[in-house]
The first five atom37 places (N, CA, C, CB, O) and aatype in JSON, in Angstrom:
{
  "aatype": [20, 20, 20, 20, 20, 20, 20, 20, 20, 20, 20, 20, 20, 20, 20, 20, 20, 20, 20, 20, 20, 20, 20, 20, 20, 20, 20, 20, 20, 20, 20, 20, 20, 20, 20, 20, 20, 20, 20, 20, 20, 20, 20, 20, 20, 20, 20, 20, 20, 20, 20, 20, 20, 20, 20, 20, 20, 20, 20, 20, 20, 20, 20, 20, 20, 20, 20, 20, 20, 20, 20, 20, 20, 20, 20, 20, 20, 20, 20, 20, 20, 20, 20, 20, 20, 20, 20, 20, 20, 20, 20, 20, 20, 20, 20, 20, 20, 20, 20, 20, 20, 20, 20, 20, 20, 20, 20, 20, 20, 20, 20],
  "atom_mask": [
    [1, 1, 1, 1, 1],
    [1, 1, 1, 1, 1],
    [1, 1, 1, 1, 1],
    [1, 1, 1, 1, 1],
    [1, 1, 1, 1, 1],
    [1, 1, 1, 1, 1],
    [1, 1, 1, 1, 1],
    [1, 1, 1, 1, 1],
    [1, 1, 1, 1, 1],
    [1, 1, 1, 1, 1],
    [1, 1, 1, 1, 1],
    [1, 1, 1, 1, 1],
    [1, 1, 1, 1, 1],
    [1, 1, 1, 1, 1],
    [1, 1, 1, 1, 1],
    [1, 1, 1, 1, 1],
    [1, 1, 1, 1, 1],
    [1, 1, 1, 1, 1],
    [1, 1, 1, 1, 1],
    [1, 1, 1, 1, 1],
    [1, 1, 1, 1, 1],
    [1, 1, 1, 1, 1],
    [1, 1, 1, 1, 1],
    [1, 1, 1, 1, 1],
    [1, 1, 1, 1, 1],
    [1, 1, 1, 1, 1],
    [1, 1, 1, 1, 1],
    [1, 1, 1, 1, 1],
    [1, 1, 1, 1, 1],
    [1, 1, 1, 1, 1],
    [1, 1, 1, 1, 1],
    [1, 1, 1, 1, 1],
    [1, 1, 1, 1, 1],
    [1, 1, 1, 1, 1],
    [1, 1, 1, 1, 1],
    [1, 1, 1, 1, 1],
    [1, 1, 1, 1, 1],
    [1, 1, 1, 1, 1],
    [1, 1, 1, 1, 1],
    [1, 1, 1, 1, 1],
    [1, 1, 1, 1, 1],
    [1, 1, 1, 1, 1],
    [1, 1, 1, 1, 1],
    [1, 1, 1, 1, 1],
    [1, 1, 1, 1, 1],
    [1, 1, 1, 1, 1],
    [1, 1, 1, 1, 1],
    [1, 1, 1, 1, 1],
    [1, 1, 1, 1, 1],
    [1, 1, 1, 1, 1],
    [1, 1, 1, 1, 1],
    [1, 1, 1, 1, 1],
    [1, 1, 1, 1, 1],
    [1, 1, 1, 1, 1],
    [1, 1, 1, 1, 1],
    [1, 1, 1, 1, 1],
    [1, 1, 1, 1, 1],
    [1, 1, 1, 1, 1],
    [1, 1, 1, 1, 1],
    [1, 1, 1, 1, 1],
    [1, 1, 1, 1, 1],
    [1, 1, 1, 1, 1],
    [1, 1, 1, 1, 1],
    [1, 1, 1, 1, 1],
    [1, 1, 1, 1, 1],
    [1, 1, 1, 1, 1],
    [1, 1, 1, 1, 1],
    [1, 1, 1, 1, 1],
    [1, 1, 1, 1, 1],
    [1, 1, 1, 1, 1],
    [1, 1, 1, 1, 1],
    [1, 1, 1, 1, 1],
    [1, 1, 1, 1, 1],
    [1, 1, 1, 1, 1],
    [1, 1, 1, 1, 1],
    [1, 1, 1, 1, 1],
    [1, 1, 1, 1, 1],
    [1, 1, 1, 1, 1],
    [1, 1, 1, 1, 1],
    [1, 1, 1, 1, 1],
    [1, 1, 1, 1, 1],
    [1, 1, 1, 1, 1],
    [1, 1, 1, 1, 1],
    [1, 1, 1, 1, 1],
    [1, 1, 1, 1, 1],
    [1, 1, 1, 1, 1],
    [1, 1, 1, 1, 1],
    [1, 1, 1, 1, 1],
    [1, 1, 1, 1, 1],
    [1, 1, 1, 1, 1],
    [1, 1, 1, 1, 1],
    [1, 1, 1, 1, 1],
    [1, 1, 1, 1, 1],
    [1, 1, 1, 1, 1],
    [1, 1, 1, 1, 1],
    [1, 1, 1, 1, 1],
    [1, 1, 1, 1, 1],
    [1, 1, 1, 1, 1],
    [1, 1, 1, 1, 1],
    [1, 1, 1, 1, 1],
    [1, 1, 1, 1, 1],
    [1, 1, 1, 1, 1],
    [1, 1, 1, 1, 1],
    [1, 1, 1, 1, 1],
    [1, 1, 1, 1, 1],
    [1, 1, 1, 1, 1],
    [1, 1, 1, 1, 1],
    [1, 1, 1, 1, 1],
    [1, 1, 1, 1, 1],
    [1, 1, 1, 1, 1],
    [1, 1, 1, 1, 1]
  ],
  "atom_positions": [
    [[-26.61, 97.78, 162.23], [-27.22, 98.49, 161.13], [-28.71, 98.18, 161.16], [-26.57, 98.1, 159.75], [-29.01, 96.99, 161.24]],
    [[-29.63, 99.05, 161.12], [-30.93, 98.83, 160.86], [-31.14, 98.3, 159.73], [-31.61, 99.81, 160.94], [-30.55, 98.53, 158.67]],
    [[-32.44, 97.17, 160.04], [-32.45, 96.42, 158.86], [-33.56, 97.56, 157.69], [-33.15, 94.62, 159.32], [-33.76, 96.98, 156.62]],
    [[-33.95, 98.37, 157.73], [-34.35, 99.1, 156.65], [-33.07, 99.72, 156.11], [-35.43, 100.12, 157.02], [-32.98, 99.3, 154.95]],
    [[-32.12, 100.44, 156.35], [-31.01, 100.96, 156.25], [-30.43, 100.17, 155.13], [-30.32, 100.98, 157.5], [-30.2, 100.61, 154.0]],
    [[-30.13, 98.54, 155.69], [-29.22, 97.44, 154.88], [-30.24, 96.92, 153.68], [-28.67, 95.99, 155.99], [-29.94, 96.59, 152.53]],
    [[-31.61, 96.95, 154.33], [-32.4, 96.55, 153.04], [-32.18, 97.27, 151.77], [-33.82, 96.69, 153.28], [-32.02, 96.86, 150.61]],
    [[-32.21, 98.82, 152.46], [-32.06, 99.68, 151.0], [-30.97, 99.74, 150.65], [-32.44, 101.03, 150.9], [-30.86, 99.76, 149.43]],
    [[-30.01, 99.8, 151.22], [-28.41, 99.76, 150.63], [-28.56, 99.1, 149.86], [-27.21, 99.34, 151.33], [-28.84, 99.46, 148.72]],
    [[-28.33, 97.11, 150.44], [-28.11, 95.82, 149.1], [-29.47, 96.15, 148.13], [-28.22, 93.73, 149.85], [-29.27, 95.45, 147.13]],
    [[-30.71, 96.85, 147.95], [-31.03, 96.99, 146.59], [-29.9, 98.09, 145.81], [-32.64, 97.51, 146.54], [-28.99, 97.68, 145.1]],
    [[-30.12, 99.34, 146.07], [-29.34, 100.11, 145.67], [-27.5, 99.15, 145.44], [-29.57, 101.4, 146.83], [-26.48, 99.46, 144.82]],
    [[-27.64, 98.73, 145.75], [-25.91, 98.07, 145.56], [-26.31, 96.72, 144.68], [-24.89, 97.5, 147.44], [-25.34, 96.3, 144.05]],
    [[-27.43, 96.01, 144.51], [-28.28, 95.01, 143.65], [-28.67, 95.63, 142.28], [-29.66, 94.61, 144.44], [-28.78, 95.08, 141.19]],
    [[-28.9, 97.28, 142.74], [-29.2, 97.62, 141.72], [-31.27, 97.03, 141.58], [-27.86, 96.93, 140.7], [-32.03, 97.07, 140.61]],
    [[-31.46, 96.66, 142.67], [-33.21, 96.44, 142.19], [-34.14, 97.7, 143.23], [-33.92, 94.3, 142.77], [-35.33, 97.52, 142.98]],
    [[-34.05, 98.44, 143.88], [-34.16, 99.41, 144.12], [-35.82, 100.05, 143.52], [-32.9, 99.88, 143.69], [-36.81, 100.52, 144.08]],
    [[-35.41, 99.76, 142.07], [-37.14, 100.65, 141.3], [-37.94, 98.95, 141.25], [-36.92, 101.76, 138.77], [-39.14, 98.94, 140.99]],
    [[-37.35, 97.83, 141.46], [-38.09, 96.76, 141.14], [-39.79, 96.21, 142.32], [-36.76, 95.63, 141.13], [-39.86, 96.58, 143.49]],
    [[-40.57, 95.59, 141.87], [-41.17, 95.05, 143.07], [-40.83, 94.17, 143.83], [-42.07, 94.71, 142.92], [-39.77, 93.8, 143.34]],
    [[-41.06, 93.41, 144.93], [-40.38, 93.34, 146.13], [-40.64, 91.81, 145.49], [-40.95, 94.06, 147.77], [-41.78, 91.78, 145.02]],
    [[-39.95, 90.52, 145.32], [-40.43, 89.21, 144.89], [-41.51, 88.46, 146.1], [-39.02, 88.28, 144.6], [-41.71, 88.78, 147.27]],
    [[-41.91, 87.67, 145.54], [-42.95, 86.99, 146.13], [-41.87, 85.84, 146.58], [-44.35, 86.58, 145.11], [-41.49, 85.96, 147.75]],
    [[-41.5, 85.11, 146.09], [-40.54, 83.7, 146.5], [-39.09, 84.27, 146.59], [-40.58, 82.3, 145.18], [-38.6, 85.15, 145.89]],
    [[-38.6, 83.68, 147.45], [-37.1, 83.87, 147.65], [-36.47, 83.54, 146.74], [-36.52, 83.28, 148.6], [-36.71, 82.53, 146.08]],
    [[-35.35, 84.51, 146.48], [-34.06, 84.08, 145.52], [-32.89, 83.48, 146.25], [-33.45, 85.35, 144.74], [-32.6, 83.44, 147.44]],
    [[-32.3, 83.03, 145.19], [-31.02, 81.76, 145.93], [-30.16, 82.31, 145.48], [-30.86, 80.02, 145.55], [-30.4, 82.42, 144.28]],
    [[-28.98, 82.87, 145.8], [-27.61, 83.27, 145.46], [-26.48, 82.58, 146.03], [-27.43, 84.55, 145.77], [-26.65, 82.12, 147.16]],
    [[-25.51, 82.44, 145.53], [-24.03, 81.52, 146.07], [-23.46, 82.32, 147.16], [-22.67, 81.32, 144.8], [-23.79, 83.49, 147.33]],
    [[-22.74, 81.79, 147.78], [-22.1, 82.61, 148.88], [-21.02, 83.75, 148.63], [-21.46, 81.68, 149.72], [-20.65, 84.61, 149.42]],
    [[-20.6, 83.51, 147.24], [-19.42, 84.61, 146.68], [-20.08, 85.28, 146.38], [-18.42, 84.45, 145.63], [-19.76, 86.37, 146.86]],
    [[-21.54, 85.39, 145.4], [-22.48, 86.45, 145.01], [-22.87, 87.62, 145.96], [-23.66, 85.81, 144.66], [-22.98, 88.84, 145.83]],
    [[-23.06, 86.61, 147.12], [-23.59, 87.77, 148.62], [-22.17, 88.07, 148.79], [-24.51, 86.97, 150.42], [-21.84, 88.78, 147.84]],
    [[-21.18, 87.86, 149.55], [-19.8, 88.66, 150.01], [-19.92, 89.61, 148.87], [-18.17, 87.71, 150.05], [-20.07, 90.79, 149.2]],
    [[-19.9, 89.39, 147.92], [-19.43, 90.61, 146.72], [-20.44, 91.85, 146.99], [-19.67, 90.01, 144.83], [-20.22, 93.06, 146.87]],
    [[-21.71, 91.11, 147.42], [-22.95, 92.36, 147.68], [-22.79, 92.91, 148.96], [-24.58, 91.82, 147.65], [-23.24, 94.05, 149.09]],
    [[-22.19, 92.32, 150.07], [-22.01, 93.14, 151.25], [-20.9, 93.98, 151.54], [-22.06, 92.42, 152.22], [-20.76, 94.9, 152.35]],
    [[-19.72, 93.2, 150.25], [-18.2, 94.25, 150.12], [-18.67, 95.84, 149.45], [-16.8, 93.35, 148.72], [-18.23, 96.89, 149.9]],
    [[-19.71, 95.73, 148.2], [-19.57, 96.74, 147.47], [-20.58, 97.78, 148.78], [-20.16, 96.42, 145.68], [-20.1, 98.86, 149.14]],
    [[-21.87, 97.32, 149.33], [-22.39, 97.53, 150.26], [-21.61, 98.66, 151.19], [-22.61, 96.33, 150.73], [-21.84, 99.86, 151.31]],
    [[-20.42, 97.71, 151.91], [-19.93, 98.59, 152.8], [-18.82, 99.64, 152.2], [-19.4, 97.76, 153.91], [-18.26, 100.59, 152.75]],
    [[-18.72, 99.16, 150.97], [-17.82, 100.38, 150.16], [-18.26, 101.7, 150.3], [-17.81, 100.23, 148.62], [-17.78, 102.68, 150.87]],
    [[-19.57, 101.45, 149.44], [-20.57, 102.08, 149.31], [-21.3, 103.27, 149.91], [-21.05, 101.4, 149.33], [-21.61, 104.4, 149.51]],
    [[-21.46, 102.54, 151.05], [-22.09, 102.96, 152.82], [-21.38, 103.46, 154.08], [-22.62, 101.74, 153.49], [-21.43, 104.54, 154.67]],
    [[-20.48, 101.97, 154.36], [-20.2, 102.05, 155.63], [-18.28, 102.69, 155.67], [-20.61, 100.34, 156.31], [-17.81, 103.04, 156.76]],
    [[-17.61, 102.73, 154.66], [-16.45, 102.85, 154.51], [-15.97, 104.31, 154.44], [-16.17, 102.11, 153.5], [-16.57, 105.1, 153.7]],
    [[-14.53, 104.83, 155.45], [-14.04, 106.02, 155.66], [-14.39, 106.35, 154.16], [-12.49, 106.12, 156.25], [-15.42, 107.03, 154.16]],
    [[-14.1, 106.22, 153.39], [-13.9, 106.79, 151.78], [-15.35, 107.44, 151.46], [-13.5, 105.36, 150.48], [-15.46, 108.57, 150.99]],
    [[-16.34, 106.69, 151.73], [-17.67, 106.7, 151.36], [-18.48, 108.18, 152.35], [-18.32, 104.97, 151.76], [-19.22, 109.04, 151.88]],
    [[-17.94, 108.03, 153.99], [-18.23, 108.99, 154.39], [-17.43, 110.51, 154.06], [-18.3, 108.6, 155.5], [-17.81, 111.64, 154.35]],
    [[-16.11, 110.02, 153.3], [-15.82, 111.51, 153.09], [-16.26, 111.91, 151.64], [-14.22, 111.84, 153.29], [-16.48, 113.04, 151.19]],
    [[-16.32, 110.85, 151.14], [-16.88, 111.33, 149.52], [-18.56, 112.18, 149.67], [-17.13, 109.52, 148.33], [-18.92, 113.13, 148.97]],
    [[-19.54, 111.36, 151.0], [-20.63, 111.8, 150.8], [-20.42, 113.55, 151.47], [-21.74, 110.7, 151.48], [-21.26, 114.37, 151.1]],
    [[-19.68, 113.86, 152.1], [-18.96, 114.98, 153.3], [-19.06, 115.88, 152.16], [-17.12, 114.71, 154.16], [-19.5, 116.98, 152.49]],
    [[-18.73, 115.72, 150.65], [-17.5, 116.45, 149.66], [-19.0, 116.92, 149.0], [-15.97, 115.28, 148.47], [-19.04, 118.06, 148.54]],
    [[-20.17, 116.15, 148.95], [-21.23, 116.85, 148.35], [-21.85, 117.45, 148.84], [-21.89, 116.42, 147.87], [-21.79, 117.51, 150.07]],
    [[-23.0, 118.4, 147.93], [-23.4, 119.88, 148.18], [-24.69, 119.51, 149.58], [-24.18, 120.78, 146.38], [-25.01, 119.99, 150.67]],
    [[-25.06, 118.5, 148.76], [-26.12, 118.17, 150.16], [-25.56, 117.03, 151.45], [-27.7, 117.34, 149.45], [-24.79, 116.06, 151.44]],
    [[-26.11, 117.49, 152.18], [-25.74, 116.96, 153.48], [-26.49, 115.66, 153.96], [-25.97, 118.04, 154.47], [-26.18, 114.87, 154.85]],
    [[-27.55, 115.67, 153.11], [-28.1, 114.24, 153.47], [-27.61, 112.72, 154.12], [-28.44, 113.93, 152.42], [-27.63, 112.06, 155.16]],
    [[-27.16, 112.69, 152.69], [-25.97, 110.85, 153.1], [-25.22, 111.31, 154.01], [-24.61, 110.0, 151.72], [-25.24, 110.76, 155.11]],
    [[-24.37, 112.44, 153.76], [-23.04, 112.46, 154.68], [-23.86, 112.39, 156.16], [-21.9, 114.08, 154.44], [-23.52, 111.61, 157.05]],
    [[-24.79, 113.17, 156.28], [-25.24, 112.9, 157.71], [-25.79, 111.88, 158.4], [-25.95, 113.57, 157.97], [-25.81, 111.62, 159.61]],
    [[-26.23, 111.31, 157.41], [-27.06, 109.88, 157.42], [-26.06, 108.77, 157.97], [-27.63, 109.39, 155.75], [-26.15, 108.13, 159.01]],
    [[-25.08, 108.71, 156.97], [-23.3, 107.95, 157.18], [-22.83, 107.79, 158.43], [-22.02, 108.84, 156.59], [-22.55, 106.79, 159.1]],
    [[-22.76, 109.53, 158.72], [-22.37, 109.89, 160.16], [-23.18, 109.0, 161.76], [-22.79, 111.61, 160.15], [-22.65, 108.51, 162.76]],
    [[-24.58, 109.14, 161.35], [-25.24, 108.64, 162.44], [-25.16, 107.01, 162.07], [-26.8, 109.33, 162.62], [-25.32, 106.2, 162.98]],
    [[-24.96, 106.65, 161.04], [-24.84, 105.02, 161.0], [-23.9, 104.72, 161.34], [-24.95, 104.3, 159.93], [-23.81, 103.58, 161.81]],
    [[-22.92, 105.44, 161.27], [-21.4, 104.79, 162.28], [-21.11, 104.77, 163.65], [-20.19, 105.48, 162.04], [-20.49, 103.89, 164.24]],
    [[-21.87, 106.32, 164.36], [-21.94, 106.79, 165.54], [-22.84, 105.79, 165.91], [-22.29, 108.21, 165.72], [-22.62, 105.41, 167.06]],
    [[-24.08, 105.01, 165.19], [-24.76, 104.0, 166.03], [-24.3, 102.86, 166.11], [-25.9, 103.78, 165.74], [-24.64, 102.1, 167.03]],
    [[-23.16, 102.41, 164.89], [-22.27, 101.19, 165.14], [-21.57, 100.77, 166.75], [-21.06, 101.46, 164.15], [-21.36, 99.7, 167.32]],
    [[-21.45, 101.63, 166.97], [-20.59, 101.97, 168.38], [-21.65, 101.7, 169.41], [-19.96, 103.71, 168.56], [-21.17, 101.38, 170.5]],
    [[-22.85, 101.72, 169.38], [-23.74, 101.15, 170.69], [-23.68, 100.01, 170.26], [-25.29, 101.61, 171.05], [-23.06, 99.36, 171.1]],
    [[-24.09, 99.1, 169.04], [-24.38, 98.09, 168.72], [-22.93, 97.12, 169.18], [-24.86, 98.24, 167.26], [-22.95, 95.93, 169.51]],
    [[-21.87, 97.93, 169.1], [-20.62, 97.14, 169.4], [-20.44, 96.96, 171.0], [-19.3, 97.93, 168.76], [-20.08, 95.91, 171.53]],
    [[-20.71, 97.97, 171.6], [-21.17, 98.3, 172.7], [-21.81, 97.01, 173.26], [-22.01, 99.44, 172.56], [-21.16, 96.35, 174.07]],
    [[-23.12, 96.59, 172.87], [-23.8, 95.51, 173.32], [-23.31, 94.67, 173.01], [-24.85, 95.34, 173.11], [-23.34, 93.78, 173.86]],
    [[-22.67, 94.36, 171.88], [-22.26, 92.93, 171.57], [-21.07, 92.67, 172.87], [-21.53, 92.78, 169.75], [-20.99, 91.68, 173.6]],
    [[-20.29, 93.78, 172.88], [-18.72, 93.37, 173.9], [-19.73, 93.17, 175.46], [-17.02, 95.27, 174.06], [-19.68, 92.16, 176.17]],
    [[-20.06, 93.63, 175.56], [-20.81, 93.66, 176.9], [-21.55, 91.81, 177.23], [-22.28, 95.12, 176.66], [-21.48, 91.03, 178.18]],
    [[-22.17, 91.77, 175.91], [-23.02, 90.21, 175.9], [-21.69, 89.24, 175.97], [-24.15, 89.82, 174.15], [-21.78, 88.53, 176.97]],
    [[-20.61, 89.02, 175.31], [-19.78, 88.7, 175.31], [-18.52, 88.48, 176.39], [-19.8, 89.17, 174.59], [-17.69, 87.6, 176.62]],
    [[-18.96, 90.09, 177.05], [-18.17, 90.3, 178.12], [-16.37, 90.12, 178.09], [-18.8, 89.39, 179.07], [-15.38, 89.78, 178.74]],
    [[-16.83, 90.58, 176.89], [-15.28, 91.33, 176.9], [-15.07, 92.69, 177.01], [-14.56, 91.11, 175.7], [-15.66, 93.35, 176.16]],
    [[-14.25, 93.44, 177.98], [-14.16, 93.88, 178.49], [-13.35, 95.29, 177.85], [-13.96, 93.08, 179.26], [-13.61, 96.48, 178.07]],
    [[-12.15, 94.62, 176.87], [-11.16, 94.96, 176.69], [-11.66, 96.23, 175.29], [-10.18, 93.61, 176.53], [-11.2, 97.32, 174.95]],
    [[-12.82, 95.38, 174.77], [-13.91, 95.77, 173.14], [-14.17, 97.08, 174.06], [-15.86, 94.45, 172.5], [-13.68, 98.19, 173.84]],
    [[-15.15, 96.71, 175.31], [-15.9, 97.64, 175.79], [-15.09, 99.05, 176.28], [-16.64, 96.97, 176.85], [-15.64, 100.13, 176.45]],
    [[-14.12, 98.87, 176.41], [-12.94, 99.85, 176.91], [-13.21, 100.65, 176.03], [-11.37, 99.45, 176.96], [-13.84, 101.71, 176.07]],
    [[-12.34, 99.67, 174.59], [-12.29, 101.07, 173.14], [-13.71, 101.86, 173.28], [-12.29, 100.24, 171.07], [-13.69, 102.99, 173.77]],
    [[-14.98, 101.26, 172.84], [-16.11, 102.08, 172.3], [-15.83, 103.31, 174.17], [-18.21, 100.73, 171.93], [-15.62, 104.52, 174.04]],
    [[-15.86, 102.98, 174.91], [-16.14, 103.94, 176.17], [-14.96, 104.81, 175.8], [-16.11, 103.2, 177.88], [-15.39, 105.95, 175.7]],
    [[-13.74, 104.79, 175.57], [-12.74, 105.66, 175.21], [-13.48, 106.23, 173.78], [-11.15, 104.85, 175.07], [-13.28, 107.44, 173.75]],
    [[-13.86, 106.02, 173.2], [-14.7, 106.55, 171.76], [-15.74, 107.77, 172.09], [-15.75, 105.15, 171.03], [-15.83, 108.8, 171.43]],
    [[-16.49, 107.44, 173.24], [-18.0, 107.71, 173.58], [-17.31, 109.08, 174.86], [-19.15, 105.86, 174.4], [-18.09, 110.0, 175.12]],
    [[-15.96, 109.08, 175.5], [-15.58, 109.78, 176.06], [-15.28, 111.07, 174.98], [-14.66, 109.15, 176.79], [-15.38, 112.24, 175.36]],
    [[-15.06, 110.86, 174.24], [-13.92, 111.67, 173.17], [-15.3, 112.66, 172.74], [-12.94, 110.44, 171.5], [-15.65, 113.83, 172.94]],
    [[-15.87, 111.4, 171.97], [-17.54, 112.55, 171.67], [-18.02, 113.18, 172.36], [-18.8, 112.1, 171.44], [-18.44, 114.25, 171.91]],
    [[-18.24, 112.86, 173.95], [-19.1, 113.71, 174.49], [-18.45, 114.99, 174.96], [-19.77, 113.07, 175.5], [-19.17, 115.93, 175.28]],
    [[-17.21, 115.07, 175.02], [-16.21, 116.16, 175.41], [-16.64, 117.39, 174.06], [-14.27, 115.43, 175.39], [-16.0, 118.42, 173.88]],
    [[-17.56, 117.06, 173.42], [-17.89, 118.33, 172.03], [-19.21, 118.58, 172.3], [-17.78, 117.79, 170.17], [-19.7, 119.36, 171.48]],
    [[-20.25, 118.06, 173.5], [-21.57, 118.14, 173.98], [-21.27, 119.23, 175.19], [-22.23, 116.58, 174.46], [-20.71, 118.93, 176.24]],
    [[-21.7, 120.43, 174.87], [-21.81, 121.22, 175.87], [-22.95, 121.22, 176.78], [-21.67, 122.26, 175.43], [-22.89, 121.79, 177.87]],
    [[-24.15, 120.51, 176.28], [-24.98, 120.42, 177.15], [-25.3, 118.86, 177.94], [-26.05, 121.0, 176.48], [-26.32, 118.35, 178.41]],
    [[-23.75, 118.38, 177.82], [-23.59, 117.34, 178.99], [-22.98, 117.37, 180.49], [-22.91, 116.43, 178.47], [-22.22, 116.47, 180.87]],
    [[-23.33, 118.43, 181.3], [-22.54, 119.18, 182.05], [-22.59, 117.6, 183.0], [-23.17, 120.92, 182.68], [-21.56, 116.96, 183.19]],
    [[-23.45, 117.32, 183.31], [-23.85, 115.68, 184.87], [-22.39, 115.06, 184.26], [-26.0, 113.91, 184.55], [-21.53, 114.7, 185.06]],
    [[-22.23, 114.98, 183.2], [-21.53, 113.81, 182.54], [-19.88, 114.1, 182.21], [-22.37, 113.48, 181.1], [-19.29, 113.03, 182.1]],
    [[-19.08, 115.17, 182.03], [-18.34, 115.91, 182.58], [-16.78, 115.48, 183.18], [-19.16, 116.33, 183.41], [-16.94, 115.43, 184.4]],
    [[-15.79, 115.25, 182.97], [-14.83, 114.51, 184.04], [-14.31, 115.87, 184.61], [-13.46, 113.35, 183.34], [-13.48, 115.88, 185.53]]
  ]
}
């Protein structure tokens, strides 16, 4: 996830969003943050969230949603790869096969 992306989410999910940005760091407990990254990915990153944003008139979020998940998949991508597991890297390439089979102007790429 881009960190502008997550920045604005946890305000918007903080709810500080219209606030100014603090000068000194705040200290929160560790249950305080899980609760802010659960409602977060409720919010954001979760099937529910992309079909709820799908269901409204503007296309904005829903598209926005769309490309933040479709970029999850490189990011997972690198991680299985750094990791070198093999088995991670399979799924996203079976994922990345499936998509490009709806790109008509991927003819090189093609099975």
């Amino acid at each position: 996830m881009s960190s502008l992306m997550s920045c604005t989410s946890f305000s918007v999910v903080m709810k500080t969003q219209y606030q100014e940005a603090a000068k000194t760091k705040i200290t929160i407990s560790s249950e305080q943050w899980n609760h802010i990254v659960d409602a977060c990915y409720k919010q954001f990153c979760s099937p529910e969230a992309r079909s709820a944003a799908a269901r409204d008139a503007n296309p904005k979020l829903s598209n926005t949603l769309i490309m933040l998940h479709d970029f999850s998949s490189v990011v997972e991508a690198k991680r299985a790869m750094q990791a070198g597991d093999i088995g991670r890297l399979m799924i996203v390439w079976k994922k990345w096969c499936i998509m490009t089979q709806g790109l008509k102007g991927l003819t090189n790429y093609s099975s």
